[in-house]
N, C-alpha and C positions, 0 to 999 in steps of 0.2 A: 305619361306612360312610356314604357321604354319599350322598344320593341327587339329586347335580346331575344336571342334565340333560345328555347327550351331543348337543353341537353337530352340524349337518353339516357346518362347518367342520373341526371337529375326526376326522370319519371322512374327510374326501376329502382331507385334509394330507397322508398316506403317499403316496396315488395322485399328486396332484400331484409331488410333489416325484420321484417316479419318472417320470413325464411329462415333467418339465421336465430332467431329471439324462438319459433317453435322447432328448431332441430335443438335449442338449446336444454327448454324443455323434454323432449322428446328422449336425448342425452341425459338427464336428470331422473325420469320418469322408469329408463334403463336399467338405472343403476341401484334404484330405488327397490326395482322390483329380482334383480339378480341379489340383493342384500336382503330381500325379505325369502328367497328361495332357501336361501340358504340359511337363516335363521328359524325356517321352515323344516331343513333338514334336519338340522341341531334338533331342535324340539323333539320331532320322531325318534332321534335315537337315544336322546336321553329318556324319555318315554317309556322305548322299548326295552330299556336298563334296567329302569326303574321301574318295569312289571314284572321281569327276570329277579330281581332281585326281592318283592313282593311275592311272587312265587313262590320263589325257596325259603324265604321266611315261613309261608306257609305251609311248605310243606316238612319244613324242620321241625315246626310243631306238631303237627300230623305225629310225624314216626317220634317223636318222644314220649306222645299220649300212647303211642303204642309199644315203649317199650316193658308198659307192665306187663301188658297181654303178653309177651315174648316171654318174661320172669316165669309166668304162670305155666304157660306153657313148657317149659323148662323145667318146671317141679313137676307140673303133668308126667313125661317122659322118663323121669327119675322115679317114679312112681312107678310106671311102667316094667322097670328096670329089675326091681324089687318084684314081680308080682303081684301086686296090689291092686286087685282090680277093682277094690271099692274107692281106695285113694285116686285112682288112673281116673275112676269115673268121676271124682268129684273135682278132679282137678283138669279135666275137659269141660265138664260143666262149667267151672269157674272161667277157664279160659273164655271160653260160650259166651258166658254171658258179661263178661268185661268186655268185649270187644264189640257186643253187641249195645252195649249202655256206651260205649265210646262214638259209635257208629251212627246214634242215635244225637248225641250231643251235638255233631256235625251236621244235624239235618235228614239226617237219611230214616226216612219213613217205609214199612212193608206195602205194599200193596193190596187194597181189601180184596176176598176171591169170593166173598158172599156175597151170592143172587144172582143177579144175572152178567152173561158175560160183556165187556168195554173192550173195544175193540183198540181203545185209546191205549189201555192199560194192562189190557189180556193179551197175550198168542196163542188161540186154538190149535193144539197140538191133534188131538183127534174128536170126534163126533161121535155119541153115543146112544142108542134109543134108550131112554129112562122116562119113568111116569111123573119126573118134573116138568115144571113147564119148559117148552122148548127155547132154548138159548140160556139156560141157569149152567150156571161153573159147577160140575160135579163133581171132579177131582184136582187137586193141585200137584203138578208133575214138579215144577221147581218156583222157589217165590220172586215176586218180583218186588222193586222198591224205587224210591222216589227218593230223589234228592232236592228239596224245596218242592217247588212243580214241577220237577223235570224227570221224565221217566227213565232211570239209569239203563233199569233191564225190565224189560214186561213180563207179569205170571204165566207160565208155561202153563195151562188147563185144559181138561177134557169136558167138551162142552155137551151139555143133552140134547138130542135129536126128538123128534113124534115121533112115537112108538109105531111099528108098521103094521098096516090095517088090516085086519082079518082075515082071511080068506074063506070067502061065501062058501059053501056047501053044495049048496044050488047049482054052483059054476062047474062042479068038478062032477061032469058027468060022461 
């Protein structure tokens, strides 16, 4: 056995070289992840492009389906122009109902206002004592519609109230 002397170089070699071998990592692990931010970013905005652009696809067909309804309308107002107010009326109708079988194609469903009122699907616009049962839709102010499940705009209704109770005879004395 030799009896050299053990360096402090030779005790902090292991350490270093573990120091330097996980900053290298650590280095790697950096860069790694600044390269996936950013390929992170990328993603997001081509994404966002390409829902902008999904959109307008969709909605270019929208207003094309709608430019019969425009045509019709159009001969409506010509109609109009002339005095014709049986032409005027059928070519409102027609309008009417084109845009409403368009409306329909796209999903968009009325809303039912028979029976009783959905708070989901109704806005009680006023309360009225009637001898239906209480909480029944008695009248429709404006309609309301759905698009898929989702409620665009709720039916504007006049909901029935309990008729108010008699006044005893007996009491009024």
């Amino acid at each position: 056995m030799t009896d050299e002397p053990i360096t402090q170089q030779d005790e902090e070699s292991p350490e270093v070289d573990e120091l330097g071998a996980l900053q290298a990592e650590r280095d790697e692990l950096f860069d790694r992840l600044q390269r996936l931010a950013a390929e992170f970013d990328n993603f997001r905005k081509r994404a966002a492009r390409e829902q902008g652009e999904v959109l307008k696809r969709a909605n270019e067909r929208l207003v094309k389906e709608l430019l019969p309804v425009l045509d019709d309308l159009g001969r409506a107002l010509d109609a109009a122009e002339e005095h014709q107010e049986a032409q005027l009326e059928e070519g409102v109708r027609l309008v009417q109902r084109s845009l409403a079988s368009l409306l329909e194609r796209e999903g968009l469903a009325e809303i039912e206002t028979d029976g009783k009122f959905d708070p989901h699907v109704h806005e009680a616009l006023l309360t009225q004592p009637s001898e239906l049962e209480e909480g029944s839709v008695l009248e429709v102010i404006q309609k309301g519609y759905r698009l898929g499940d989702r409620v665009l705009r709720p039916a504007r209704v006049v909901v029935s109230a309990a008729l108010p109770a008699p006044a005893d005879e007996g009491d009024a004395a």
